[in-house]
C-alpha positions in Angstrom: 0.0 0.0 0.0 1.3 3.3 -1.2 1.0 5.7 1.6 -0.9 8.9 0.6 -0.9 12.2 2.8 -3.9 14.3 2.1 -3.7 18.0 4.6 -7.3 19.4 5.4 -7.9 23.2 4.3 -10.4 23.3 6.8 -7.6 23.8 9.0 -5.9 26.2 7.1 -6.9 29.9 6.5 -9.9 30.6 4.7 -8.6 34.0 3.2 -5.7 32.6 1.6 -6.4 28.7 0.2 -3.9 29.3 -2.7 -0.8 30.2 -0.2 -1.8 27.3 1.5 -2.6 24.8 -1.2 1.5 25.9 -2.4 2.6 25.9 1.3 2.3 21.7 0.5 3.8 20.9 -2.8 4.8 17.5 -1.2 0.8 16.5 -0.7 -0.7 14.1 -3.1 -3.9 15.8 -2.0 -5.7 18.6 -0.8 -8.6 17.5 1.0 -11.5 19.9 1.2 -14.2 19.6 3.4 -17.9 20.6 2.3 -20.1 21.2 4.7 -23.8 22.4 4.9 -24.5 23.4 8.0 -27.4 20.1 8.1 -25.9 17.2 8.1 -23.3 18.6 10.1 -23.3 21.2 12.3 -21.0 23.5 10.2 -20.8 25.6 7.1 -17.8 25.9 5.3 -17.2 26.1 1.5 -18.9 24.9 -1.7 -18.2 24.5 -5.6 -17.6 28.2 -6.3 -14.4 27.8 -3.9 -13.5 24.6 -5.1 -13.7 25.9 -8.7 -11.0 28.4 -8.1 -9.0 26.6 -6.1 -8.6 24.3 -9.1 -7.4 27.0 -10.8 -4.6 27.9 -8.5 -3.5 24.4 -7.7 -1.9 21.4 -9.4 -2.4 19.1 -6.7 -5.3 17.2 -7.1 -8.4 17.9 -4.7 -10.1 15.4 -2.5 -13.6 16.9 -2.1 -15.1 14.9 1.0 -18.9 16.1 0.8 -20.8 17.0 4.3 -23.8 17.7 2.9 -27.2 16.8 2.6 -28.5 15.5 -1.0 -25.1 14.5 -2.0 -27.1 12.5 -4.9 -28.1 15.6 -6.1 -24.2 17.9 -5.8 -21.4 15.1 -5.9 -21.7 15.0 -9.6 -21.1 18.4 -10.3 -17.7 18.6 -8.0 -16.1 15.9 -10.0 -17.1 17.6 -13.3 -15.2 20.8 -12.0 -12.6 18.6 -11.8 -11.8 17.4 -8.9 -9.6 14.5 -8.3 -11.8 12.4 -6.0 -15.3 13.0 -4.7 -16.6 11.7 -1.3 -19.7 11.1 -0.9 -22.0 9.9 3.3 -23.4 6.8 3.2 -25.3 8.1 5.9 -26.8 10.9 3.3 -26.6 9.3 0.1 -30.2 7.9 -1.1 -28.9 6.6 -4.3 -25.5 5.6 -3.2 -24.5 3.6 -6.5 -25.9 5.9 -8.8 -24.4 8.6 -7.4 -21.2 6.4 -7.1 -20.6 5.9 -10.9 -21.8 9.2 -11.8 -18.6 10.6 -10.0 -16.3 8.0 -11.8 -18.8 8.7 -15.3 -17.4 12.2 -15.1 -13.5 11.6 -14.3 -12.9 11.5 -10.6 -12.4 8.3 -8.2 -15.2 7.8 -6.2 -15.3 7.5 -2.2 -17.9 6.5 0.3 -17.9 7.8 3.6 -18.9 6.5 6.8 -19.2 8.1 10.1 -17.7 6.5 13.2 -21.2 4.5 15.0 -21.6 3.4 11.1 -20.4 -0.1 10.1 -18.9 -0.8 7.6 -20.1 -4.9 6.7 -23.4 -3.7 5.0 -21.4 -1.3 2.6 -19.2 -4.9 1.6 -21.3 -4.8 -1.7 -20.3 -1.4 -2.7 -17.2 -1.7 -2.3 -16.9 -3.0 -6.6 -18.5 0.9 -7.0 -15.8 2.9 -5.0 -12.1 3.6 -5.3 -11.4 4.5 -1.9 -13.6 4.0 1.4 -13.4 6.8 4.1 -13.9 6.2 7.5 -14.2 8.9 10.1 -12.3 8.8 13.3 -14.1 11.5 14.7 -17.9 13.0 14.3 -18.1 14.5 11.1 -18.0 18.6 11.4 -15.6 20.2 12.8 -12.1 20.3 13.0 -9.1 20.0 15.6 -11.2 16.7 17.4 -9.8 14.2 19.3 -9.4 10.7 17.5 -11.7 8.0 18.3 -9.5 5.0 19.6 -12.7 2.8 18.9 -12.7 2.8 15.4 -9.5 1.3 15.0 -11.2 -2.3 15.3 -13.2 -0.9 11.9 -10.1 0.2 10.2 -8.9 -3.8 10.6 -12.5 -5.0 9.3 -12.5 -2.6 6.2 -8.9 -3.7 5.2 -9.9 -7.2 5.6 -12.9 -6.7 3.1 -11.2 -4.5 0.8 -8.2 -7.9 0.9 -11.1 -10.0 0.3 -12.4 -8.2 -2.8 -9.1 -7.7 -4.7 -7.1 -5.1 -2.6 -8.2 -2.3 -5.2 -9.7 0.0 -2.7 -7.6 2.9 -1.0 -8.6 2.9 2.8 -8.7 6.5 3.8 -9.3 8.2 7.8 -9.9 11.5 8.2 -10.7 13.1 11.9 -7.7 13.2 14.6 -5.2 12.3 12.2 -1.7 13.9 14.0 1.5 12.4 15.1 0.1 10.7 17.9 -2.2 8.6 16.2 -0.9 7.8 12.2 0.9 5.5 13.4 -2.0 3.3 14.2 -4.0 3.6 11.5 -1.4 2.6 9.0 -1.0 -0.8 11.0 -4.7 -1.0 11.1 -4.6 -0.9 7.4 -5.6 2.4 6.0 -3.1 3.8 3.1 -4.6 7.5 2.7 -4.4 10.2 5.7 -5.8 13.4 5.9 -4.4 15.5 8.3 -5.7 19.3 9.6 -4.0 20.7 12.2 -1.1 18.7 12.3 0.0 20.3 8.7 -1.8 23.7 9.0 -1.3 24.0 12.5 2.7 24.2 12.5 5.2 26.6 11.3 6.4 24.4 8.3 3.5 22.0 6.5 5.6 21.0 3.9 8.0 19.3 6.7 5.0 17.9 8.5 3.3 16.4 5.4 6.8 14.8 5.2 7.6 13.4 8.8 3.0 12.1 9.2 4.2 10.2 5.8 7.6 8.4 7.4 5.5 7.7 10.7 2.8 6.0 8.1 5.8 4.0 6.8 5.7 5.8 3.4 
């Protein structure tokens, strides 16, 4: 598994997303969290930011979608061009559709799932997604403490993901810091997003760099 390091511009400052998106030229991702302000309790940024972010970055973006109706707004992110689109299996009411519309118009596709969500009844889906997401915190706001409990989950996924080909990238998003990398990559996930622990120091670049030789990348 090809470890992949993915900071969090929610973390970051709102005002200037460019300088921050080029304060990481080491990231294989910038991940950018939508929120609505409904299905969580947040409001952050929508496809008019992502839109010109793409313009001002050439690392791809990893749009993780917060929102209600994600059947309805996933489709249009990847279209913009965004490198990966996320959608909640805890939102989605036409998960597959919705699923191969992303990869229909260029983009991988991800499902999320929040922590109390298992992740057995989403074994099915797992021949519609490139990468599976699980949240190791409640989905909405930054700087949270990670969930030790979900690490039993992280074990589970890569075990299903093994048992239907290995294709899958296993991403975790929520807590993600020096601390607690470590653990996830022996749990099995290969993709890490990470907020404050890049935006929060005085050098990203060097932190993108030392999360990914904890993760054993």
């Amino acid at each position: 598994m090809a470890v992949q390091i993915s900071p969090s511009i929610l973390s970051a400052d709102f005002a200037r997303l460019a300088e921050a998106a080029a304060a990481v030229p080491n990231a294989d991702w910038l991940h950018v969290d939508v929120m609505d302000n409904h299905f969580v309790p947040n409001l952050t940024l929508g496809l008019p930011v992502v839109e010109s972010l793409l313009k001002a970055t050439s690392t791809p973006l990893d749009c993780h979608l917060m929102i209600e109706d994600p059947d309805r707004w996933a489709p249009a992110y990847a279209e913009a061009g965004a490198g990966s689109v996320t959608i909640h299996a805890e939102a989605a009411k036409a998960a597959v559709r919705t699923l191969r519309q992303i990869r229909g118009a260029g983009a991988r596709a991800g499902l999320a799932l929040n922590p109390a969500t298992p992740v057995e009844p989403y074994e099915d889906l797992l021949g519609e997604v490139d990468m599976l997401l699980l949240m190791t915190v409640d989905p909405g706001f930054g700087g949270q403490k990670f969930l030790d409990l979900v690490l039993p989950k992280i074990r589970r996924a890569r075990e299903l993901i093994g048992r239907h080909g290995g294709q899958v990238w296993l991403q975790v998003d929520g807590g993600i810091a020096v601390g607690t990398i470590e653990r996830c990559a022996e749990a099995g996930a290969d993709v890490f997003v990470a907020g404050n622990a890049v935006y929060g120091t005085d050098d990203p670049a060097g932190a993108v760099d030392a999360l990914r030789a904890l993760a054993g990348g």
